[in-house]
C-alpha positions in Angstrom: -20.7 105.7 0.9 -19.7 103.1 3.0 -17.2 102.7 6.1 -15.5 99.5 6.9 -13.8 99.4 10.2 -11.5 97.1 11.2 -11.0 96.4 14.4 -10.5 93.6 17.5 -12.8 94.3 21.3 -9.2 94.5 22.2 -8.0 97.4 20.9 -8.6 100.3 22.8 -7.7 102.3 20.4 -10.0 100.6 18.0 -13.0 101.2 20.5 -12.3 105.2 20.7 -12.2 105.8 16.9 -15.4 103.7 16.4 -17.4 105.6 19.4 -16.2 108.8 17.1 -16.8 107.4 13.8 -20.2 106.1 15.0 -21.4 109.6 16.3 -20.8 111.2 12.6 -22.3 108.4 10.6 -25.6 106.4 10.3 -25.9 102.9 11.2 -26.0 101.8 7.8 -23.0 103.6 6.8 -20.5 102.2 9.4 -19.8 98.7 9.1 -17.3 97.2 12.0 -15.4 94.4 11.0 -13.7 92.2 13.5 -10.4 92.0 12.1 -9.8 88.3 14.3 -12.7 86.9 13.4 -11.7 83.9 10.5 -15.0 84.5 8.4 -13.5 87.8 7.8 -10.5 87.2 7.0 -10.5 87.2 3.1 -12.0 90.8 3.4 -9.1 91.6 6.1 -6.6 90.4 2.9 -8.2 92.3 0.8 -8.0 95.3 2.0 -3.8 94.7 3.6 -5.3 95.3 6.8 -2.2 95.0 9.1 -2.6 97.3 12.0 -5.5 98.4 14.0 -7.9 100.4 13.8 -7.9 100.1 9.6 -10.7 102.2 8.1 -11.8 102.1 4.3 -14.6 104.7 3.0 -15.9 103.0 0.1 -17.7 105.3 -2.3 -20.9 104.7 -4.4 -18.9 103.3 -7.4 -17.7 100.4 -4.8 -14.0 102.2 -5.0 -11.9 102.9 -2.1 -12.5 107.2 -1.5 -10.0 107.5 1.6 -8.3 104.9 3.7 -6.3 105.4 7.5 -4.0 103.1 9.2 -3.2 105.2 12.5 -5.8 107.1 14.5 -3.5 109.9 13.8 -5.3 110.5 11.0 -8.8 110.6 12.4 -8.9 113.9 12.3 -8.6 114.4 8.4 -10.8 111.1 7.8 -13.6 113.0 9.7 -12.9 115.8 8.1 -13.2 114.5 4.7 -16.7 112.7 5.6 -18.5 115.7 6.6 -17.7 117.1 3.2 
């Protein structure tokens, strides 16, 4: 499993749900993604990432296993990854 997170160094919000995110998960398993950045910007497409923070939990067979737009839903998200 994989996380991508999407999110700009100015987004506050985007810098509390990482802090939390990266406290439950690994290194390797939490990728961020700077959403402004233009290198990343086909991935950005991709994945309709239109707000901030976006997450996408990616799981072994490379398909998307849960995906938030709103921090509202951090709570389930990190629910669902310490199952």
């Amino acid at each position: 499993m994989i996380v991508l997170f999407f999110g700009s160094s100015s987004c506050e919000k985007c810098e509390q749900a990482y802090i939390v995110l990266s406290e439950l998960l690994e290194a390797k398993d939490l990728v961020y993604i700077d959403s402004g950045a233009e290198e990343t910007q086909d991935l950005c497409d991709h994945y309709d990432v239109d707000s901030l923070p976006h997450v996408v939990v990616i799981n072994d067979a490379w398909e998307t296993a849960y995906e938030i737009r709103d921090l509202k839903f951090l709570p389930e998200l990190v629910a669902f990854l310490r199952e």
